[in-house]
C-alpha positions in Angstrom: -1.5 18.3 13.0 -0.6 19.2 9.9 1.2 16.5 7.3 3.5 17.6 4.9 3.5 16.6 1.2 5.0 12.5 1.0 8.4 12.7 -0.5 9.6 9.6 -3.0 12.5 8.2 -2.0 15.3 6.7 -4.2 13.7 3.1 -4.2 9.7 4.6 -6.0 8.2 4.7 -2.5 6.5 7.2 -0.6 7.2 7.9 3.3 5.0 10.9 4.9 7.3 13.4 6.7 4.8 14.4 9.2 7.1 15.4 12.7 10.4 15.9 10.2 13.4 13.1 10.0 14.1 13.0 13.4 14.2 9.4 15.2 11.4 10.1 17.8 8.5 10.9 14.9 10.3 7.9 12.4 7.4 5.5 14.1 4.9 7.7 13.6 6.0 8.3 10.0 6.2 5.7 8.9 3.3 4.0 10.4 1.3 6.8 9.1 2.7 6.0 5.8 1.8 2.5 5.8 -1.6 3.7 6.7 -2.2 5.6 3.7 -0.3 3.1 1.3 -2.7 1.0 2.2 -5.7 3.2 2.1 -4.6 3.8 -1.6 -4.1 0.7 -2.6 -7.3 -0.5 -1.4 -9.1 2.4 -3.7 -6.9 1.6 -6.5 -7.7 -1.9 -6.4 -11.6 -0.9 -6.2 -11.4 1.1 -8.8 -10.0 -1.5 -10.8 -12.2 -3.9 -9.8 -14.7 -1.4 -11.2 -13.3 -0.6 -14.7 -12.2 -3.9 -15.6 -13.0 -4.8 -18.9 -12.0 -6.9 -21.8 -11.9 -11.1 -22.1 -10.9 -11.5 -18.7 -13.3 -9.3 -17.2 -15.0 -11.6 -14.9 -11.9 -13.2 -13.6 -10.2 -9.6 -13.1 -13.4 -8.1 -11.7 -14.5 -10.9 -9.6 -11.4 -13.0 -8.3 -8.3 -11.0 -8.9 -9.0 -7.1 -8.1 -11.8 -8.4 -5.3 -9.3 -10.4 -3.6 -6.5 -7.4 -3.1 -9.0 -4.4 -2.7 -11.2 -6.7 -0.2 -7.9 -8.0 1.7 -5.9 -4.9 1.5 -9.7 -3.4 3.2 -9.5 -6.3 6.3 -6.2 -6.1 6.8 -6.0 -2.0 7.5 -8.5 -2.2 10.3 -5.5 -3.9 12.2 -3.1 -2.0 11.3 -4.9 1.3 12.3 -5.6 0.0 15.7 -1.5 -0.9 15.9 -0.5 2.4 15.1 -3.1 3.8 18.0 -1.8 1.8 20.2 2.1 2.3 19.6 1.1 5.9 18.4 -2.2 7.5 19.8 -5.1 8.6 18.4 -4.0 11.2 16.1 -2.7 8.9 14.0 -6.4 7.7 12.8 -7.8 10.9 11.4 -9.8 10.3 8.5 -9.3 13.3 6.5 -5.1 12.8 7.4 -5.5 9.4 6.1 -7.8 10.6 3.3 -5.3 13.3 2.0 -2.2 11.0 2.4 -3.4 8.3 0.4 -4.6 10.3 -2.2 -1.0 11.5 -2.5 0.1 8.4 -2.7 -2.8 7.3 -5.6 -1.7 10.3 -7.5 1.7 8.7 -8.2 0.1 5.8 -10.3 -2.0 5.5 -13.7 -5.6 5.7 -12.7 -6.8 2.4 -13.7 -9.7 3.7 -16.2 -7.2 5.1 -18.2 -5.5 1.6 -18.8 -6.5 -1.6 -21.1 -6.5 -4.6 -18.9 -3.0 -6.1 -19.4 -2.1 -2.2 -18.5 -4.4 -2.7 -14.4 -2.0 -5.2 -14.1 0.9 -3.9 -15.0 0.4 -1.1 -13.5 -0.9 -3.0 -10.1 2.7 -5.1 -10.1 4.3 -1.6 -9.7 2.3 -0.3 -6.7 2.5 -3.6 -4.9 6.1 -3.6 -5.8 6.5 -0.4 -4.2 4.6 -1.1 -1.4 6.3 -4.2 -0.6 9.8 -2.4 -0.6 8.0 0.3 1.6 7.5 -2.6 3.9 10.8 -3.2 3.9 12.2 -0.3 4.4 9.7 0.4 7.3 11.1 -2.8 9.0 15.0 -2.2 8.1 14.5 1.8 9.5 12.4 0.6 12.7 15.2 -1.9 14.0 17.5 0.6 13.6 16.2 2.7 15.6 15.3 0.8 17.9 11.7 1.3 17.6 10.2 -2.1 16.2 7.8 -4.3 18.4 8.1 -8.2 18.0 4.6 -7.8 17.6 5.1 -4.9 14.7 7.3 -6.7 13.0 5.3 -10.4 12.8 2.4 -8.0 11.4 4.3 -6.3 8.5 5.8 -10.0 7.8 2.4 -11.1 7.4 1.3 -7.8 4.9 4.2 -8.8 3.2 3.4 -11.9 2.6 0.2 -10.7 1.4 1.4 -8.4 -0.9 3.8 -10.9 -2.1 0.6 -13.5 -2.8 -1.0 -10.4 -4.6 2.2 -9.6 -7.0 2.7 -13.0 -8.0 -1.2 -12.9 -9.2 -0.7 -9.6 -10.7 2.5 -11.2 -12.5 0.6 -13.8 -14.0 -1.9 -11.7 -15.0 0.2 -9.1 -16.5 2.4 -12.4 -18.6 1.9 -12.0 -22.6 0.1 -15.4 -23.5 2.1 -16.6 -26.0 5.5 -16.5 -24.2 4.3 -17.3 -20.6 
């Protein structure tokens, strides 16, 4: 199967066009999508984790970036076994997965090119996006008729997450003098 290249759509986030726009392949889109959001997120997160440096170094390294990249990891395994079963198995290639997220981690600063208060920053803005992916996702799924109760309590529960994960990134990302 081949999958096309993502496309960014008006709100910053990326959805995979793999069996084209029409409603049938929309599932499969977009739960391939979330797949490889996901799957970048958790390297991006590593990588930070890794490169990390500065005054807050051991806080960043060891409780902030090691939360999301070690959450983000425990919480794909699920969602990868969802989209199997709602999908099939195709939908778990490796090197699919591995070439979709790296589209998706191209669209962001790598984070050894950026000072600490610039991880986070730039952190905010991929959780943002992925968050309103999530959103999206749901809103497009219902529509369509193709969202499972079950479906949907899971991307709730990423979302909330993600949400928990922004609002750290926030406060790490606040100047110190004006909060």
């Amino acid at each position: 199967m081949m999958h096309d290249t993502p496309r960014m759509t008006g709100q910053g986030f990326v959805v995979m066009d793999i069996y084209g726009p029409e409603t049938d392949g929309k599932l499969y889109n977009y739960m391939f999508s979330q797949i490889c959001y996901m799957r970048a997120i958790h390297l991006w997160f590593h990588g930070a984790h890794h490169v990390t440096r500065g005054a807050s170094f051991s806080g960043d390294h060891s409780f902030l970036y090691d939360k999301i990249y070690t959450g983000v990891d425990e919480a794909i395994d699920g969602v990868i076994e969802k989209a199997i079963g709602l999908c099939g198995a195709d939908i778990a290639c490796p090197s699919h997965i591995a070439t979709g997220a790296a589209q998706v981690i191209c669209a962001y600063p790598s984070p050894n090119k950026l000072n600490s208060a610039g991880i986070a920053a730039a952190g905010m803005a991929i959780i943002k996006d992925f968050i309103e992916f999530l959103e999206c996702m749901k809103s497009e799924l219902d529509e369509c008729g193709s969202m499972t109760l079950g479906l949907e309590d899971q991307i709730g529960g990423i979302a909330n997450d993600h949400e928990g994960y922004y609002y750290l990134l926030k406060q790490r990302a606040c100047d110190d003098l004006t909060g």
